[in-house]
N, C-alpha and C positions, 0 to 999 in steps of 0.2 A: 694616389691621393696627393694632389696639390697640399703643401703647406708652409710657414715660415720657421725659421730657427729662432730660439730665444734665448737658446742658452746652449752651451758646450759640458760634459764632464768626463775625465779618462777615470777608470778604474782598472789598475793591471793592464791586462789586453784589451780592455774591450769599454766603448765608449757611449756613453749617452747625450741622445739628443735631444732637448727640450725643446719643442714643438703646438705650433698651433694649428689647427685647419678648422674647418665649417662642418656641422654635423654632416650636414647632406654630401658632402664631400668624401665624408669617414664611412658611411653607411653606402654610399654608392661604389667606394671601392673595395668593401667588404666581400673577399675570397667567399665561394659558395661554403668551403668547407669549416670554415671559420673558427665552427664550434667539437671539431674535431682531433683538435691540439692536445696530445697524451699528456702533458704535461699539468695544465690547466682540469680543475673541478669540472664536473659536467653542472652544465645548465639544472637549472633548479626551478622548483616553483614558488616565486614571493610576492605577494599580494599588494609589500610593504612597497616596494617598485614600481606598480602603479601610480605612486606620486610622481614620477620625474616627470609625467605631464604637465605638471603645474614649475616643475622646474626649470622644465623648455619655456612653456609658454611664456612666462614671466624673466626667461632668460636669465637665469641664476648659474650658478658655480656648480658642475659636476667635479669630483674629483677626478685627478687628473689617470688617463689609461696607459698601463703600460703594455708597450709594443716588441717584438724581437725581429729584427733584420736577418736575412740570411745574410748579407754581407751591407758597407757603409759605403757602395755605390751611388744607391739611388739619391743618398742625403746628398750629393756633389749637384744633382738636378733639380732640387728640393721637388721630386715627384717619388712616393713609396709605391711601389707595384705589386710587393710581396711582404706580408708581415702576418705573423701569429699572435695571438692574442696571450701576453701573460698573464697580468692583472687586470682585471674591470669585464671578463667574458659576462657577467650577469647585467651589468649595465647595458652595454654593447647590445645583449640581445632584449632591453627592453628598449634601449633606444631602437633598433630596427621594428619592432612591434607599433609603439608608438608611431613612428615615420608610416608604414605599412598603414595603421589606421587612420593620418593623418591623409593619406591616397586615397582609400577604399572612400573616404566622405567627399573629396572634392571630383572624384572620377566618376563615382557613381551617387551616394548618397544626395546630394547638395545638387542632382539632377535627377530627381524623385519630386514626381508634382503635385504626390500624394502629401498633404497635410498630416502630421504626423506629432503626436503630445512625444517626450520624451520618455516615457515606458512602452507607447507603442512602436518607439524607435528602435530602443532595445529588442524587443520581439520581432521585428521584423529581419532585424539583421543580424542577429544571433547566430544563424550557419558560420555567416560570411568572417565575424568577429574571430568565434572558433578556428574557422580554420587558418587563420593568422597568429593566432595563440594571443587574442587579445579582449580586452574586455566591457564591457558596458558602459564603464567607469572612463574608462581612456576616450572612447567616442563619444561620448556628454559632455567631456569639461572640453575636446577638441571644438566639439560641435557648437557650445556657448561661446566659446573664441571668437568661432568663422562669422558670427550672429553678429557679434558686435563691431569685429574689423575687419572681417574679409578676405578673401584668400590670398592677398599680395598679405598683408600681414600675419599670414598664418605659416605662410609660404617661407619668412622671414625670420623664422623663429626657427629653423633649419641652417636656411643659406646663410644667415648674417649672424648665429646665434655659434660662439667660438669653442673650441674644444682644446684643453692640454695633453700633449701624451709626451711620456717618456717613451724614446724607442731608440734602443738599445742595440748594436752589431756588435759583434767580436766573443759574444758568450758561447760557451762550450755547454753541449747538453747537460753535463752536471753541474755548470754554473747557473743555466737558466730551470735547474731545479730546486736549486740552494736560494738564488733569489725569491722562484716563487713560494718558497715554507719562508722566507724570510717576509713577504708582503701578506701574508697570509695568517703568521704568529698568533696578533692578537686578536681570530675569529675562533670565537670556541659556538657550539651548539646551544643556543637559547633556550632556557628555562620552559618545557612543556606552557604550564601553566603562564610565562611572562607572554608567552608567543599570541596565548588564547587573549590575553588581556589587551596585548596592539591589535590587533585583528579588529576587536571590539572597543575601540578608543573613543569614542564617538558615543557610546553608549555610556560610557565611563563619563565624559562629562555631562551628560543630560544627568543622569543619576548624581552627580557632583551638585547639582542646583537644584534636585526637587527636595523640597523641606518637610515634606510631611513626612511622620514616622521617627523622627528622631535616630535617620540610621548613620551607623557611622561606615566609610569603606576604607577597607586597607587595601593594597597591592603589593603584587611579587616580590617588588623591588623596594619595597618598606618591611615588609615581613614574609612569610615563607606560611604559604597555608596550612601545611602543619602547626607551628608554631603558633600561629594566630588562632589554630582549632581551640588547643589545649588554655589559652588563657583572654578567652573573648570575654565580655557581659552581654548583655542582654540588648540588641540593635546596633550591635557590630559582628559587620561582615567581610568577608575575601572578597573582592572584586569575582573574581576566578570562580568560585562557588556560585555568585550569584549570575553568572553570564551563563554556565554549564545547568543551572537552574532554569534559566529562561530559556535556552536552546532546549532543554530537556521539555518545557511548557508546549512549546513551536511545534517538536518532533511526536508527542504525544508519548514518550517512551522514553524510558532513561539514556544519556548518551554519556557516554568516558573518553574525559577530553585527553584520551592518547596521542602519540603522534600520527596513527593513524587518520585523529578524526581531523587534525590540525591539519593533515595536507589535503585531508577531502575538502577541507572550508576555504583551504586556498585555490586549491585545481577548481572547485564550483565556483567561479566568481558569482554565477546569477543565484547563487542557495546565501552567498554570503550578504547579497544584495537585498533578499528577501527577507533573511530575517533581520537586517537592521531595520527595514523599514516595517515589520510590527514594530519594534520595541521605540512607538513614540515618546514625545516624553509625556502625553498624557495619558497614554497608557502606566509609563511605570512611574509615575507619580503615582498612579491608584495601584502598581502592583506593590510599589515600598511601602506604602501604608496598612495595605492587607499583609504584609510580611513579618513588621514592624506588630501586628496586631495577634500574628499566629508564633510568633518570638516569646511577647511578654504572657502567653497564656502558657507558655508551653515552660517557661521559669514557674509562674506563678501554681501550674498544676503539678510539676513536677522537679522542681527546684533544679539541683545542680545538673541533674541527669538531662533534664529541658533544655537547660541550655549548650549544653553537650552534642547533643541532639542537634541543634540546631546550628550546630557550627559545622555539622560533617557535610562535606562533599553527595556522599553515598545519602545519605538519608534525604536533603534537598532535591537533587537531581529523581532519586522515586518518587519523591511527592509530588513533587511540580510536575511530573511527566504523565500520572495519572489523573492529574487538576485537569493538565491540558488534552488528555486524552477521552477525559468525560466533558469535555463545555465544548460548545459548536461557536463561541463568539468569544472575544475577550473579555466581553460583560458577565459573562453569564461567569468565567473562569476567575474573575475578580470576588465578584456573588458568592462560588464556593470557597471561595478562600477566607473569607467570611465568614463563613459558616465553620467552618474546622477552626479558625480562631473561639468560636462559640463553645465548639463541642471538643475541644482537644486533650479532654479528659479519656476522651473511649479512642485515643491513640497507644493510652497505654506503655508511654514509652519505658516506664521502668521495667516491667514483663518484656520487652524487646533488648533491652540489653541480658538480663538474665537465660532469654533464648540464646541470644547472640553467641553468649560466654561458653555454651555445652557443643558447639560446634572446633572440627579437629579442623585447625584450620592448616595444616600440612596436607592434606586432601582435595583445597580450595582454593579458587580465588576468592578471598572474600570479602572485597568491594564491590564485582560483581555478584557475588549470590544476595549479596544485602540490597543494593539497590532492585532486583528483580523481584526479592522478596518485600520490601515495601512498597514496590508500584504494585503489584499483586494486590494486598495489603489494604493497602490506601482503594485499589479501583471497588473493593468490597464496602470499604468505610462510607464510601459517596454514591456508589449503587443505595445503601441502607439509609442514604440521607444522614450521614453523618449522627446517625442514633446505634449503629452497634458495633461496641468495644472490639477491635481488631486481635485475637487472639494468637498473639507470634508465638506460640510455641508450635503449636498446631500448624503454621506456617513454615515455622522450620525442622520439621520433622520429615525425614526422608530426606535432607538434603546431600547427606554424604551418599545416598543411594545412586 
């Protein structure tokens, strides 16, 4: 890797060198094993990394990577031949990803004489995407690029577009262990539920601007959905709750935003694709107003227990997943929500906490038996046309069986 010096620093034994080069430069001298370095996290899947396409294209500031020299030879030729990756391995491998799809469009795609919308673009080369470990999202905003500048200017956004790294010689295995828990300190595991909410940010501001309903939304990072459970009113809600609501709408079936489901919605880019593009904003303009409408019916029938109710994760996520599991259209799933706004007296909810209470809950998960037991529930209420009262006891009986 050609590159320039910009700066000098000793520490102890061992010296850092403040350096520039060209991405294409970094990427094309990238060792096969790269991502192999004991020392270094493994590679991870982050969704959130998908952006650095627009940080290339528009040629912005990555933070700068750190490097380890087997020894401070090469820096005398300013060419590196040999270097492991300490800090920035997840960068590194999305900037090779990106570069990779930035190739797979001008070698092959951009010589396709097939007219193609940008959804049929994604379907068509979805293998191809895949097996680069890249994604839909990367080859659209590439592919709007080439559209309006062309491949010397896209071409450009590699060779002319700069890179910092510290790269470091003279560390001892246990130094360059010490540094990397030292670059590393303040990464802690992101909040389940804050993770669901970036994912869905996008959503988050459509919802920000549709005005009907009178709803209010809180997030992770203002309040903690517990928290916000126990002391909401009446058209306020968790971000979090209502995204694992409309996912739950989408999947027809309740879903528990674990970490599980959090890395399936990253590892699928095309499922994370799809469901943003139901939730338009004229769709959930009409879904916050039917929400907003089965909220105040459900204080009004049942006061504090209503809106209790209506604040839980568990309880949202069975409702909505049985709404969307009986409607064939969003209309129709808007219609029924309408309708249990209507009739939201034969929900019954004070009979469901009193079922709720006689269960041993040392025997149970019981966020999952609740939500399966109100999709259940609910799928009877909407089969009967929202005319016969949902009898949760009779629903929870036999569950510790």
């Amino acid at each position: 890797m050609q590159f320039e010096i910009l700066d000098i620093k000793q520490e102890g034994g061992a010296i850092c060198h403040l350096i520039k080069s060209s991405i294409s430069e970094y990427l094309s001298s990238l060792p096969e094993d790269y991502a192999s370095y004991d020392v270094q996290r493994a590679i991870v899947g982050n969704s959130y990394l998908d952006k650095l396409v627009l940080t290339i294209l528009n040629k912005r500031h990555i933070p700068s990577i750190t490097l380890v020299l087997d020894d401070n030879k090469s820096l005398k030729t300013n060419k590196i031949e040999n270097f492991k990756i300490l800090d920035g391995l997840q960068r590194t491998h999305r900037l090779k990803i990106i570069n990779d799809t930035k190739n797979l469009l001008l070698e092959k795609i951009i010589l396709d004489t097939e007219s193609l919308s940008e959804f049929q673009l994604k379907r068509k080369y979805r293998s191809e995407l895949v097996a680069i470990g890249s994604s839909s999202y990367i080859l659209i905003e590439l592919k709007r690029f080439y559209d309006i500048y062309g491949s010397a200017a896209l071409e450009d956004c590699f060779t002319q577009n700069y890179q910092w790294f510290e790269a470091w010689s003279g560390l001892s295995a246990s130094e360059q262990v010490q540094k990397m828990l030292l670059l590393n300190a303040g990464h802690k595991p992101v909040n389940i539920r804050h993770q669901l909410e970036l994912l869905f940010n996008n959503t988050y501001s459509m919802l920000a601007e549709v005005k009907a309903g009178h709803i209010k939304i809180s997030r992770e990072k203002d309040i903690s959905s517990a928290s916000h459970s126990k002391q909401r009113n009446v058209g306020e809600f968790h971000f979090s709750h209502l995204i694992s609501s409309l996912i739950s709408y989408a999947e027809g079936k309740p879903i528990s935003t674990n970490s599980s489901f959090i890395e399936s919605i990253q590892n699928d880019k095309e499922k994370h694709s799809e469901l943003t593009e139901i939730f338009t904003y004229e769709f959930l303009e009409s879904f916050v107003r039917a929400l907003y409408e089965i909220d105040a019916a459900a204080e009004r029938k049942f006061g504090h227990d209503g809106v209790q109710w209506m604040g839980r994760d568990t309880s949202l996520s069975g409702m909505f997943a049985a709404l969307g599991a009986k409607s064939e259209t969003p209309e129709q799933f808007i219609s029924d929500c309408e309708k249990l706004a209507k009739n939201f007296e034969n929900c019954d909810i004070s009979s469901y906490e009193a079922a709720r209470k006689n269960i041993d809950l040392a025997k149970i998960n019981i966020g999952a038996v609740s939500k399966r037991i109100i999709f259940k529930s609910f799928i009877n209420l909407i089969e009967s046309d929202f005319s016969k009262p949902i009898n949760w006891r009779m629903a929870f009986d036999g569950v510790q069986a």
